[in-house]
C-alpha positions in Angstrom: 29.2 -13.0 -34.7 31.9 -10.9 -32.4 32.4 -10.3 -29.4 35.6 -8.2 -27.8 36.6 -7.5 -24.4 39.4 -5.8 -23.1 40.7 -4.6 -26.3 41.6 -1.3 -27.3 40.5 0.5 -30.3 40.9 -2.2 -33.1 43.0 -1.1 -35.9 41.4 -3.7 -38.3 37.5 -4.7 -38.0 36.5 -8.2 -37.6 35.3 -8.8 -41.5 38.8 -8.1 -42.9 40.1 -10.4 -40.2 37.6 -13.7 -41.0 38.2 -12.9 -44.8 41.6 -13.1 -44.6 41.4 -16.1 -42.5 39.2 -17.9 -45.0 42.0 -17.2 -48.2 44.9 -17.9 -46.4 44.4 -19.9 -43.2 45.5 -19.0 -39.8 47.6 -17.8 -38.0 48.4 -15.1 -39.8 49.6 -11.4 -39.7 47.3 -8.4 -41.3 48.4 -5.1 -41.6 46.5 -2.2 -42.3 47.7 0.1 -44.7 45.6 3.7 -43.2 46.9 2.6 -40.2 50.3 2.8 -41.5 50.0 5.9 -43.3 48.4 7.4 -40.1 51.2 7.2 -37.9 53.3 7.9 -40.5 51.9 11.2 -41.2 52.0 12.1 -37.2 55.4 10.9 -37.4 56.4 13.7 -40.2 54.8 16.4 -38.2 57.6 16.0 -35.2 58.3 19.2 -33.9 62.0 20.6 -36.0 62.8 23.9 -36.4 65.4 23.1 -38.9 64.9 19.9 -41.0 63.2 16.9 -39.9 64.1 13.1 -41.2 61.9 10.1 -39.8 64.3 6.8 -39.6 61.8 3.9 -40.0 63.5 1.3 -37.2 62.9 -1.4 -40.2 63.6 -4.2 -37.1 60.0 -4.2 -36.0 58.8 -5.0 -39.4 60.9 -5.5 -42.0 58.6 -6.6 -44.5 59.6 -5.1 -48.2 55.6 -4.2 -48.7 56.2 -2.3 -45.1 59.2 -0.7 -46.0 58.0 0.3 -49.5 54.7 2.1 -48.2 57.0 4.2 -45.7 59.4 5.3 -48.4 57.1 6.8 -50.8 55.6 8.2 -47.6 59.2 10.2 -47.4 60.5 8.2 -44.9 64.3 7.0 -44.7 65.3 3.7 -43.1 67.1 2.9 -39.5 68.8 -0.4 -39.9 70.0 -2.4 -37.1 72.6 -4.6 -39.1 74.2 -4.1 -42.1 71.5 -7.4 -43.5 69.3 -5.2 -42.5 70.4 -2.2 -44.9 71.1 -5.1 -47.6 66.9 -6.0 -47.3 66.2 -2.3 -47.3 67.8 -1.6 -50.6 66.8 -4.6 -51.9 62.9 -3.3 -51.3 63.6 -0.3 -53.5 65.3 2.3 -50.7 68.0 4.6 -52.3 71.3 2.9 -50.1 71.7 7.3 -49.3 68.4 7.2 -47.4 69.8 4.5 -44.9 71.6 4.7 -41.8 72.7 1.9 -39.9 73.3 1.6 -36.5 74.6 -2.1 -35.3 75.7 -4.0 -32.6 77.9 -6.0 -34.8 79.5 -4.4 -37.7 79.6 -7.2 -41.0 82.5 -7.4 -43.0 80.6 -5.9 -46.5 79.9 -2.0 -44.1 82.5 -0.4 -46.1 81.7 -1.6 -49.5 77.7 -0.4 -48.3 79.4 3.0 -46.9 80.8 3.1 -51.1 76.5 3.0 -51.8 76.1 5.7 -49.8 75.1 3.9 -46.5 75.2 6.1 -43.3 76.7 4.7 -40.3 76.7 5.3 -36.8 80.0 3.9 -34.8 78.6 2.3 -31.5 81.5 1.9 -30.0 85.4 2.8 -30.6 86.5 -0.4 -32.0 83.5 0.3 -34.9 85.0 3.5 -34.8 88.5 2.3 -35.4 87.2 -0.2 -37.7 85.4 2.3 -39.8 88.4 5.0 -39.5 90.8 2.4 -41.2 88.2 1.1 -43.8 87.5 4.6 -44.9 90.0 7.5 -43.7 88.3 10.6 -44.2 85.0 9.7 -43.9 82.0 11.5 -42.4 79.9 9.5 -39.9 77.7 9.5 -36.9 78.6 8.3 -33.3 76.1 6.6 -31.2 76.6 7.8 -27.2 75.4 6.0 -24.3 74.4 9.5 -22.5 74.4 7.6 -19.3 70.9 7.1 -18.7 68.0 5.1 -20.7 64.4 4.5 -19.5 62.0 1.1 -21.4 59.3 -0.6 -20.5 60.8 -2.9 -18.7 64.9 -3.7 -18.2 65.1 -5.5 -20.5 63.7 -3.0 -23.5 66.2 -0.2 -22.1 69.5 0.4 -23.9 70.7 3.4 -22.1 73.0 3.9 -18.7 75.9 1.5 -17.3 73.8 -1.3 -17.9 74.1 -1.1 -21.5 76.1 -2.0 -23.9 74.8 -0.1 -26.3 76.9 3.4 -27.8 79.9 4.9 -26.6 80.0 5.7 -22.6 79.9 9.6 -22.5 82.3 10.1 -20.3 85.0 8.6 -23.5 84.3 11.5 -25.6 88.0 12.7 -25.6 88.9 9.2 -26.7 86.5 9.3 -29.6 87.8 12.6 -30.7 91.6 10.7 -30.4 90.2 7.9 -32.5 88.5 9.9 -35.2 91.8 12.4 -35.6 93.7 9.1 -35.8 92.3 8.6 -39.3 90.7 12.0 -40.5 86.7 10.9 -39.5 84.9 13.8 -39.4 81.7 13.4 -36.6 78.7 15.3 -38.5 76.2 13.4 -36.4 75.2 12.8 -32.9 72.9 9.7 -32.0 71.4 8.3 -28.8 68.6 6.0 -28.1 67.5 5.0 -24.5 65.4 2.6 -25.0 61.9 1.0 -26.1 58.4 2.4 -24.0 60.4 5.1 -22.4 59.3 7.4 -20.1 58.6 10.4 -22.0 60.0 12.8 -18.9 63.6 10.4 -19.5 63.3 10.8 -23.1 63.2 14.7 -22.9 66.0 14.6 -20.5 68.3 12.8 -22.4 67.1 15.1 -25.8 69.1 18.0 -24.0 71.9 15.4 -23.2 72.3 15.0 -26.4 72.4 18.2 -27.5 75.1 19.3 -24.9 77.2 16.4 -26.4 77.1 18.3 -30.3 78.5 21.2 -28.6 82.0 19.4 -28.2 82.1 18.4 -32.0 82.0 21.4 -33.6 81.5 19.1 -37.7 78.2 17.8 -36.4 74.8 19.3 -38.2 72.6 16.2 -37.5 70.8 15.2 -34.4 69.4 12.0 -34.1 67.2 11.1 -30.9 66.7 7.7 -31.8 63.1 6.3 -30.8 61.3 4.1 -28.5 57.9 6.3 -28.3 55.5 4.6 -26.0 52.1 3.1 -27.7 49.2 2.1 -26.0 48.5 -1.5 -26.5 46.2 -2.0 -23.7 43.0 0.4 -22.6 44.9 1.2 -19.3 48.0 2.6 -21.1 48.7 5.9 -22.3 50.5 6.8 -26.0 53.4 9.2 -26.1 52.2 13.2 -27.9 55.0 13.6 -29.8 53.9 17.1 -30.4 54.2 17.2 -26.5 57.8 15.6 -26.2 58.9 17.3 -29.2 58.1 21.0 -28.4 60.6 21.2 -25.6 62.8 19.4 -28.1 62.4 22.5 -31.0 63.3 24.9 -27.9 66.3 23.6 -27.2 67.4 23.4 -30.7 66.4 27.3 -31.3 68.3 27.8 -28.2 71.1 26.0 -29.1 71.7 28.1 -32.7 70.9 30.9 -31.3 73.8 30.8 -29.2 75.9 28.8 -31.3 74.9 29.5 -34.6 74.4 25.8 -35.8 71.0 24.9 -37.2 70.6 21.3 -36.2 68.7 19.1 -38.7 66.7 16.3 -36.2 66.5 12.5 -36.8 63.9 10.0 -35.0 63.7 6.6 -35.5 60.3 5.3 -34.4 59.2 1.7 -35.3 56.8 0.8 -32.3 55.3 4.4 -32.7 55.0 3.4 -36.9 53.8 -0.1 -37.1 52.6 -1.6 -33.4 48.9 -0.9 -33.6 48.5 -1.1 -37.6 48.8 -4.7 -37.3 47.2 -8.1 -35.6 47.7 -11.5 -35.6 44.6 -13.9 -36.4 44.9 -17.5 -35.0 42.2 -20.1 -34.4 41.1 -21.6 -31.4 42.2 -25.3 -31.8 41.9 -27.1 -28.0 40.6 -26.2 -24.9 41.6 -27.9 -21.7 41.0 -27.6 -18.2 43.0 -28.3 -14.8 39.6 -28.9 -12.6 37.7 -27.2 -9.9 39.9 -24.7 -8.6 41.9 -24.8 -11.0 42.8 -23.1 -14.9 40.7 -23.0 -17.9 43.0 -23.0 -21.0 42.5 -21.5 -24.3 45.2 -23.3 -27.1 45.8 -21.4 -29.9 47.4 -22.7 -33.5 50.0 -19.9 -33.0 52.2 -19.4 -30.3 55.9 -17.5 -29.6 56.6 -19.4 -32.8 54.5 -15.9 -34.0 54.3 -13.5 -30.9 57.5 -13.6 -28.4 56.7 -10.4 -26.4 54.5 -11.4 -23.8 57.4 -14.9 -23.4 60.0 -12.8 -23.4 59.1 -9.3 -21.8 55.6 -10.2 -19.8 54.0 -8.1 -22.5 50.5 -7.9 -22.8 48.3 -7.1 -25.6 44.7 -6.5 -26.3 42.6 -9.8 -27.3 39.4 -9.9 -28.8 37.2 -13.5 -29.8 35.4 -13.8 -33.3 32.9 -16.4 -33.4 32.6 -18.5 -35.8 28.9 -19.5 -35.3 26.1 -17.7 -33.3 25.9 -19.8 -30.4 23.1 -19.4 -27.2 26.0 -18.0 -24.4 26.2 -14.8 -26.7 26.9 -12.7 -23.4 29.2 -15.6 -21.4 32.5 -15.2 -20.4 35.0 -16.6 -18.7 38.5 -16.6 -17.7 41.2 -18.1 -19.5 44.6 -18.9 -19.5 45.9 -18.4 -23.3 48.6 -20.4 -24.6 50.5 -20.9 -27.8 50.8 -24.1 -29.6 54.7 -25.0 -28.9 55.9 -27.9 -26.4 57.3 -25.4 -24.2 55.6 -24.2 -20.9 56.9 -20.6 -21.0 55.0 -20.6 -24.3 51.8 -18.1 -22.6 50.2 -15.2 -24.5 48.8 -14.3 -20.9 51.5 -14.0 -18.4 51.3 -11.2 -15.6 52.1 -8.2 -16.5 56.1 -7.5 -17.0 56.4 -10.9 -15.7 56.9 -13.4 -18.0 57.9 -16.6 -15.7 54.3 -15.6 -13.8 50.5 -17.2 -15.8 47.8 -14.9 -15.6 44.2 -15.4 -17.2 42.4 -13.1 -18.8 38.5 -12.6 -19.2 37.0 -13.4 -22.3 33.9 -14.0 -24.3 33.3 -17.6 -23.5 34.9 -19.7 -26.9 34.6 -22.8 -28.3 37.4 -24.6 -30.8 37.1 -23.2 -34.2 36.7 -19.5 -32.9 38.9 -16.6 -34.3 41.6 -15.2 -32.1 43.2 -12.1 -32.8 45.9 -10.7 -31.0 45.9 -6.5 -31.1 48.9 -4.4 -31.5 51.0 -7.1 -32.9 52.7 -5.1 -36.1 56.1 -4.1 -33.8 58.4 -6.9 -33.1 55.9 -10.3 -33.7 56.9 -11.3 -36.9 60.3 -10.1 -37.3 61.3 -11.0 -33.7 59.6 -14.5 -33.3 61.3 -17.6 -32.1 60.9 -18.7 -35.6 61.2 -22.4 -36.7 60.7 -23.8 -33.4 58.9 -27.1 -32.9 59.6 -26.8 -37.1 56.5 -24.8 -37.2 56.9 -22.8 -40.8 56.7 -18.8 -40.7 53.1 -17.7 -40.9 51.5 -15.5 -43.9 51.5 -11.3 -43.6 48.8 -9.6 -45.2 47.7 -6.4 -45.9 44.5 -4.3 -45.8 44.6 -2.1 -48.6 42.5 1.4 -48.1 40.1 -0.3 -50.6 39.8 -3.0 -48.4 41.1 -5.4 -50.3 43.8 -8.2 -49.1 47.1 -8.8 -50.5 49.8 -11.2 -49.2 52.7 -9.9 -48.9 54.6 -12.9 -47.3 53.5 -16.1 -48.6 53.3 -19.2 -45.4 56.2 -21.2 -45.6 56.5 -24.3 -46.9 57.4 -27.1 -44.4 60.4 -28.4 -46.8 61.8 -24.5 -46.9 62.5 -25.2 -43.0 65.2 -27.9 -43.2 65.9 -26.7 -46.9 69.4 -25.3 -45.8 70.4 -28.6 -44.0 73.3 -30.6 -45.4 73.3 -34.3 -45.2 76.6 -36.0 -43.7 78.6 -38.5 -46.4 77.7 -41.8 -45.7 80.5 -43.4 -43.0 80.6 -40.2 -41.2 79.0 -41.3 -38.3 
């Protein structure tokens, strides 16, 4: 028996949910394949008037069966470390389809350059480093075009807040830096944030473009990502057909006056893998803080499997599967729902964009036992949890097959595989 309320479209339908609870326990992930191969597709038909390459932003699910089903779609991989790129080709991607573009640069980027590895300096000392590893090398440089636009702060990586890219305004410096060792720029690449505004996004698109004019080598565009998606009834999904026809304007524009064709990059993972995914838990204790007071709904997973709504005040859709038929079919109440770690920040129902504040949501009345799956959980839950905490082992990932049948495609960790790492002291050390 199910009931839903205040969830948006589900992605994966309740049977597929309580079968792969019953094989493999909960909480776990499930994944639906058409849903993957959905957005994919939409992805791939981004407005480019002169070669188009989608950048899977592997970060917001990094799982090899993920990966896999977007390459033999024809996408190529965004990596955000050079771990990252490592995991990539060790899922079966050609080391020439990925392009990394890090925070940190790892000691091994040169010998992954030698495979063929793209990289994007984001900043001048990777520049520098990059320039001395491998004189005479063609690369990308990340900007920061002085603007970004997110969800909330703390998902935007654009403008003097943000550390992320070279400032614009050191472009001679960059040009110094790359002379200095015989770099030759052939790509551009910005990225403002995650849940931008699309009206930001479009403006910094032309930003960017204005920036390949002063590197006369560069034949790639990459606009990075962070395409808006719906997780909630009240929100709205970016068109990229909308975004990207002003976008295949500017480029005509551009060779038309200048004669360069540029070939476009994106890098969508939200956009890819957010609403092709949930997360099934169970109901496993209900408590209540009297008249007046909060009714609380504890589930057996927790930031341990979901950190957005901790971390950003993020809220998702949430929907109750019944495990028996029960007399209060139509009853519902309001409910505080909480995760399973000793911590007190550890709420799936905070107010919106505000994480330190507890909200309730209203709910099909529940009972322990009941099914409770979290929407819109495929982007940043399971590669971005606060994973280990408590010593709770990772959960299971699954996926829905356009058959319909299940596969595990990460097994649940066993408890010993936690501390498995741990090295014991000599005996008289302490």
């Amino acid at each position: 028996v199910a009931n839903r309320a205040m969830a948006a479209a589900a992605s994966i339908p309740d049977a597929a949910c309580v079968a792969a609870a019953d094989l493999h326990g909960t909480p776990l992930y499930l994944y639906s394949a058409v849903e993957l191969q959905s957005s994919a597709t939409k992805a791939l038909a981004f407005p480019a008037p002169y070669g188009l390459t989608v950048r899977y932003a592997m970060k917001a699910c990094p799982n090899a069966a993920v990966v896999r089903l977007f390459t033999h779609r024809g996408l190529h991989i965004d990596a955000s470390s050079c771990f990252e790129a490592a995991r990539a080709i060790a899922a079966g991607v050609p080391p020439t389809a990925i392009c990394i573009s890090a925070q940190e640069l790892q000691p091994n980027f040169g010998d992954l350059m030698d495979d063929g590895v793209k990289i994007n300096a984001c900043s001048l000392e990777q520049l520098a480093r990059i320039g001395r590893r491998s004189p005479m090398a063609s690369i990308g440089v990340r900007f920061n075009p002085g603007m970004g636009s997110g969800g909330i702060g703390r998902t935007n990586v654009g403008g003097p807040n943000a550390s992320f890219g070279v400032w614009h305004e050191e472009m001679d410096e960059v040009k110094r830096v790359a002379g200095e060792h015989n770099l030759k720029i052939t790509r551009i690449h910005t990225h403002i944030g995650s849940g931008s505004d699309p009206d930001v996004w479009m403006k910094v698109s032309k930003m960017s473009i204005d920036l390949c004019r002063k590197f006369p080598d560069v034949t790639v565009l990459n606009l990075g990502g962070g395409f808006k998606v719906a997780r909630m009834p009240n929100e709205v999904d970016t068109s990229l057909q909308n975004i990207g026809e002003p976008v295949k304007k500017t480029l005509e524009a551009f060779a038309d006056e200048t004669g360069r064709k540029l070939h476009l990059e994106i890098e969508p993972g939200t956009f890819l893998v957010a609403r092709a995914g949930v997360l099934v838990s169970s109901v496993q204790d209900m408590v209540s803080t009297g008249e007046g007071g909060r009714h609380f709904l504890k589930l057996d997973s927790g930031m341990t499997e979901i950190l957005r709504p901790q971390m950003y005040g993020a809220h998702h859709s949430m929907r109750v599967i019944r495990k028996t038929v029960v007399d209060h079919a139509d009853a519902t109440q309001r409910y505080v729902v909480v995760g399973h770690c000793c911590e007190s920040g550890d709420i799936f129902t905070p107010k919106q964009h505000e994480p330190d504040a507890v909200d309730d949501r209203l709910l099909p009345k529940t009972t322990v036992g009941d099914l409770f799956v979290i929407e819109a959980a495929g982007a940043y839950c399971a590669s971005m949890a606060a994973k280990h905490y408590n010593s709770y082992p990772e959960a299971p990932e699954v996926l829905l097959s356009p058959s319909g049948e299940l596969y595990l495609i990460r097994a649940r960790q066993v408890a010993e595989q936690i501390w498995a790492n741990e090295v014991a002291l000599p005996d008289g050390a302490i």
